[in-house]
C-alpha positions, 0 to 999 in steps of 0.5 A, a space after each residue: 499076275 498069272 502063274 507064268 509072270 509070277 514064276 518068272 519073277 521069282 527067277 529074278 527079283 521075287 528070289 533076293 526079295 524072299 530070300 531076305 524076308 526069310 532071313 530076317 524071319 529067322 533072325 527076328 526070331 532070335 534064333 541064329 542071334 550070333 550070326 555074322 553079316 557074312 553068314 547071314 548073306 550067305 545064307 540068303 545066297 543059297 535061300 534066292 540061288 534055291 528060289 530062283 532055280 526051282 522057279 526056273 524048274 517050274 517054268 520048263 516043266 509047266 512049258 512056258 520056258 524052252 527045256 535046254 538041250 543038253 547037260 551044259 545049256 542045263 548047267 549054263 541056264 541054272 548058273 544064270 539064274 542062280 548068279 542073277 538072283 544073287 546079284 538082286 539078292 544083294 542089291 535088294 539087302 542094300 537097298 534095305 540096309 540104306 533104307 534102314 539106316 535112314 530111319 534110324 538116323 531120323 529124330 
């Protein structure tokens, strides 16, 4: 994988994956314990939103993705990416929860 696919991943699933691992690092150290489901998915909200948005940064710096044009293709193109990374975020942390599930269901 070269710089290039690797970035664009990360605009998209590599955020909600990194975002997650990030998380449960954090609550495995026991640290946030008190932390509700809620808080925790927002919290991985803003860690993939983040990911994703300085991925996208470094595409257009880096020349592999068009700069926009303007102040609102700018804002249109970092709400996509944000808003997609959000969503594979939470499709990932179900994914992980029904995975996780299953194991414990298992004798």
């Amino acid at each position: 994988m070269d710089l290039q696919k690797f970035l664009v991943w990360l605009t998209t699933a590599g955020a909600g994956v990194l975002s997650y691992w990030i998380v449960n690092q954090i609550t495995a150290k026991g640290k946030p314990s008190t932390w509700s489901a809620w808080t925790v998915r927002v919290v991985a909200y803003a860690i993939s939103g983040s990911i994703a948005i300085l991925a996208y940064l470094a595409l257009v710096a880096m020349q592999y993705q068009a700069q926009p044009v303007d102040a609102r293709s700018w804002i249109e193109a970092l709400f996509v990416v944000a808003a997609t990374s959000f969503g594979l975020s939470t499709m990932i942390h179900g994914a992980d929860r029904l995975s996780r599930n299953e194991r414990q269901r298992q004798p």
